[in-house]
Structures are given as structure tokens and as C-alpha cells.
N, C-alpha and C positions, 0 to 999 in steps of 0.2 A: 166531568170531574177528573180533575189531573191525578195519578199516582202518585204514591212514597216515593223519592228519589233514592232510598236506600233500599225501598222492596224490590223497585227494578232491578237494580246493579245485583240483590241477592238471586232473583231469578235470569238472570245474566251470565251470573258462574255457574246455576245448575244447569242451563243450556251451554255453557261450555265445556264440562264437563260431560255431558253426552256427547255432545261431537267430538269430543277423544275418544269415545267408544273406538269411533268410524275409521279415526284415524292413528289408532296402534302402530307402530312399526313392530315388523317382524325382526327376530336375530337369529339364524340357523347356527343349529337345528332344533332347540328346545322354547324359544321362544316365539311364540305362533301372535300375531296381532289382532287377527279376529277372533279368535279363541280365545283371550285374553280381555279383548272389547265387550265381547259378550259376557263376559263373567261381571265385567265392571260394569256392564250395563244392567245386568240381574240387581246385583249390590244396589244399584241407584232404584231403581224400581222397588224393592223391598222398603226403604229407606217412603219413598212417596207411596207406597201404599199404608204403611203404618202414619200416615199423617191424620186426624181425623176429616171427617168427611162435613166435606160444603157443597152446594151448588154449586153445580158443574161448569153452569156458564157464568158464575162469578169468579170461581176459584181457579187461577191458573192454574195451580199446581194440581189439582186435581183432574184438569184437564190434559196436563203433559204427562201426567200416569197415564189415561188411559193409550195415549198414543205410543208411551214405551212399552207398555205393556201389550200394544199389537208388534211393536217392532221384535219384540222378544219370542212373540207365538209365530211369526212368519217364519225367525230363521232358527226355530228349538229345533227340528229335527236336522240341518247341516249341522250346527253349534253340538248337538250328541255324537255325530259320527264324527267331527274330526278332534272332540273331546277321545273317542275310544280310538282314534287313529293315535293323538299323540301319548295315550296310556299304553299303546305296545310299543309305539318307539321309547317311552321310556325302557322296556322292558327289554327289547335290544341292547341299548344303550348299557341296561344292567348287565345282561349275558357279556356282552364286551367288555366288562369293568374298565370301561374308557372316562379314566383321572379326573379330566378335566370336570365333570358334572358327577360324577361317585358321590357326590355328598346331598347334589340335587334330585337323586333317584331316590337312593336307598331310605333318605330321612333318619339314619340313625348313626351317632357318630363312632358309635363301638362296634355296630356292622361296618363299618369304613375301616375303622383301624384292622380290624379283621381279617378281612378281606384285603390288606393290603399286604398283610404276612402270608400271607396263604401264596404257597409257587403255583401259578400257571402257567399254562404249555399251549402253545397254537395246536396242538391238538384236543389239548381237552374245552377250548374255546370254541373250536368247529365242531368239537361233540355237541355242546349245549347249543350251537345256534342251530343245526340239524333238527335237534329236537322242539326248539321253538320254534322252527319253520313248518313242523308237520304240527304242533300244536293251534298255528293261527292262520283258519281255513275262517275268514271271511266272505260272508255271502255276495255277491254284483249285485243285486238286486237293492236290496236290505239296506248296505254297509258301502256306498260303494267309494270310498274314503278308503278305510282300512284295505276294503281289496285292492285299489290303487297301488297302496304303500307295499304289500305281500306280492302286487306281481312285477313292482320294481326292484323290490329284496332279493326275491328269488330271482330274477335275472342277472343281476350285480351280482348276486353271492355265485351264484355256477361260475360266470366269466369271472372275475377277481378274489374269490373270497378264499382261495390261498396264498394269493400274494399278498393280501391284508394283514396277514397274521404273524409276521416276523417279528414287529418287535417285542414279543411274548416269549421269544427265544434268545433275543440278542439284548443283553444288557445293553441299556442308555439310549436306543431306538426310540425316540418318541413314536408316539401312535397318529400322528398328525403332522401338521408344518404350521401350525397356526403360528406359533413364534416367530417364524421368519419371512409368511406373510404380513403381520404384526411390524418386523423390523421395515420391510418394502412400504407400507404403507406409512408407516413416522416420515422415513427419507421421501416420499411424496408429498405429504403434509408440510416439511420441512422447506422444500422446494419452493410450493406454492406463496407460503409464506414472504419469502426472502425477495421471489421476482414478483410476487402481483398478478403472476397469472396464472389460467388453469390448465393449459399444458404441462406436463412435466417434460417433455424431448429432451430436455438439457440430463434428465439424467440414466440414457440408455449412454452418453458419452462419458459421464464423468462417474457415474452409481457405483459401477463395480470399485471404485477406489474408496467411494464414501464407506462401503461394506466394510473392505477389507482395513482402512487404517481409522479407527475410533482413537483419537487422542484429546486431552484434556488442554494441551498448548503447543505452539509450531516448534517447541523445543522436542517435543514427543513424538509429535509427527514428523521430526525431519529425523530424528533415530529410527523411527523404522523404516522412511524410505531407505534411509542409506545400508540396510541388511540388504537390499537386492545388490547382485553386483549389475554395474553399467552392461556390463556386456549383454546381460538377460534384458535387461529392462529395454535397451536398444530393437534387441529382436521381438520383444512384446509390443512394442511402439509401433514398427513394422507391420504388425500382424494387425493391429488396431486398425490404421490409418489404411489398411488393405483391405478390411473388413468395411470402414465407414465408405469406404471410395463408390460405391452402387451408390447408396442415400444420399450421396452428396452431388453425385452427378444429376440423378432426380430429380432432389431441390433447384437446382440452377437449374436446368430443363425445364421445369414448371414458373418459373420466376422471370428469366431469361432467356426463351428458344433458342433466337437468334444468337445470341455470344457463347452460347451451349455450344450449336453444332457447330460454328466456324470455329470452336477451338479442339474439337474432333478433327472438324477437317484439316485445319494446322497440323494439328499431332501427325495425323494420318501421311500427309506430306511430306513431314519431316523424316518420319519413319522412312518411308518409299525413296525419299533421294539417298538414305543414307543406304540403304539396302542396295540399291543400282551402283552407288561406287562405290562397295563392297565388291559387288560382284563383276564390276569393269576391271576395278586394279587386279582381282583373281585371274582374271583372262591376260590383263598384262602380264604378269606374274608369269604365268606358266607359259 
């Protein structure tokens, strides 16, 4: 007996949406994809257990409960510990009152506001995460997630975790570079677009220019080239094209051997003869 054409396609998206469980992407550092899979995968199992009950060997959906519901009991005990792994990285996160996610920790928007009038000092921020490092003794055994995370903390935090803490003292320091890995990755994206390919090479030559001159028309763009004076921009040229000259030998070496070395050995030549009647007319000379 053939099926509903609309039952299948319904049991169609609830199998496709369990295999997004599997396939979360992660976003660091607060967004975890199997952490998140599993949660959505709880949801959907909740959901098929509240369906009323049929024969098991009739009822599909009764039968893809019981199999999420093993899929759920195999991995509870990982899915609790890197549940209690990322509830102290929140709690970092919170001791750091690091901007960008304050409103994804805290949950409350008058603790935010608060909290953002309040002066902090790199010192009183290495106070509290002191104290939260001796608070969060995670067991190996037990936990071994969270102890993970506390014996990579605590090795970062000894080696770096006073030069972390500056822009808590210096007005306008971000606490990050996301921004201007954000800007590097548009002008990569930008790239790709324009050539069709997935290299970007083109912009280790030309990048630092895209950075520096943002204009809206070549009327704009040619008013700030012309602030540099010639004489600069000549000697920046110089230093460029003294820079590229390794890469570029390279690439023709890999491309070309042969026209590579015979144009070394040219050079090389050239060099030598002019160097001997240098030093012949000097012996005239004197």
C-alpha cells in the first residue's frame, strides 16, 4: 500500500531537521554547535514523545523517537559537561565585562547599563579573575571538559594575562581586533567576487592601499592620493617593489627555471664585466 505523498515530505523535514542537530556550525567563542545540536535535538524529541502512542512498527514517528531518544542517552553525559564547560566560560567572559556579548551573559539590561558606568581597572579585573581561577577546580576524572578549559586558562592567564588588560586603563583600546579582522575579511570577500577566484594573492600587492584610501568616487580617491607628496610615495614605491622582488623571483623560478636562471646569470655577467673595467681603468689611472 503506497503512502500520503504529503505524510512523507512531513516526515521528510522532521528528518531534516534532526540532521541539523549533527550539523550546527560553531562561532567562537560562545557559540558551540554540538551543544546547541543537542539542545535542538532534546526539543525535537520532547515534541515526538508528546505525540500519542501507536504501533511501533506502524508508526514512523514513533519509531524515530525511540532512536533520538538513544541518540540523546548516548551522548547526555558529554552534552552535561561541555553544557557546564560553556556556563564558566560565560562566567569569564562575565568577570572580563568583554562588550561585545555583556548583554549575552548577564541577561539583564539594567545590569548592562550598570555595569557599564562602573570604572574598571586591569587591576581590579585580574583581582576577580584570580579569584575565579581558584574558585573553578574541576575534577579529570568527572568533568574532563571544564578541566580542559581551567588548564588552558590557567596557562594563558600566567603567560599573557597582564598584557590582556590594558585596554581597561587606556581609553578607546578595544579588547579585541575583531573589527579589523571583520575589515580584512569584506576586502577578501570583495576580492573573490570581482576575479572569480579563490585566491586572494592580488591583495598582499594592492590591500594595504584598499585599507588606507576608502572613497565613495575617483574624485575622492585622487584628493587623498595627492596629500602624499611625490617625493614619499617614490621612496615607498622603492621599498615595495624591493619587498616583492624575493616573490617574484620565485614565481618565475617555479613557472619558468630555465628564463629564471639565464636571466641571473645575465645579470650576474653583466655585473662582472662592469666591475673588471672598473677596476682595469683604476690600475690605468694610477
Amino acid at each position: 500500500m503506497s503512502r500520503d505523498a504529503e505524510l512523507i515530505a512531513i516526515e521528510s523535514q522532521i528528518r531534516a531537521a534532526i540532521r541539523d542537530c549533527v550539523n550546527r556550525t560553531s562561532r567562537k567563542p560562545f557559540n558551540w554547535g554540538g551543544l546547541m545540536g543537542y539542545q535542538q535535538l532534546s526539543a525535537i524529541a520532547e515534541v515526538l514523545r508528546s505525540l500519542p502512542c501507536r504501533k511501533i512498527d506502524t508508526d514512523y514517528l514513533s519509531l524515530l523517537s525511540v532512536w533520538v531518544d538513544l541518540a540523546l542517552s548516548n551522548n547526555r553525559s558529554v552534552a552535561s559537561d561541555l553544557s557546564e564547560t560553556h556556563k564558566w566560560l560565560q562566567r569569564i567572559a562575565d568577570c572580563l565585562r568583554y562588550p561585545n556579548n555583556s548583554d549575552y551573559i548577564s541577561g539583564s539590561v539594567i545590569d548592562i547599563t550598570e555595569a557599564a558606568k562602573l570604572p574598571l581597572t586591569s587591576f581590579q579585573v585580574q583581582c576577580k579573575m584570580e579569584e575565579l581561577l581558584q574558585q573553578f577546580v574541576p575534577d579529570r576524572q568527572q568533568n574532563p571538559a571544564p578541566f580542559a578549559l581551567k588548564k588552558k586558562l590557567r596557562r594563558l592567564w600566567d603567560k599573557y594575562g597582564t598584557n590582556l588588560l590594558h585596554c581597561y586603563d587606556i581609553p578607546g583600546l578595544p579588547p579585541d581586533n575583531l573589527k579589523i579582522e571583520s575589515m580584512f575579511s569584506h576586502l577578501r570577500r570583495h576580492q573573490r567576487r570581482i576575479s572569480g577566484r579563490k585566491s586572494t594573492a592580488e591583495l598582499r600587492d594592492f590591500g594595504q592601499y584598499q585599507v588606507l584610501f576608502l572613497a565613495e568616487s575617483e574624485k575622492q580617491l585622487l584628493a587623498q592620493i595627492q596629500q602624499v607628496p611625490l617625493t614619499e610615495y617614490k621612496i615607498q614605491r622603492r621599498r615595495l617593489a624591493m619587498a616583492l622582488a624575493p616573490r617574484q623571483q620565485k614565481h618565475r623560478l617555479h613557472h619558468d627555471p630555465v628564463s629564471a636562471i639565464q636571466g641571473l646569470v645575465h645579470q650576474h655577467q653583466e655585473l662582472l664585466c662592469v666591475l673588471e673595467s672598473q677596476a682595469l681603468s683604476y690600475q690605468l689611472d694610477s
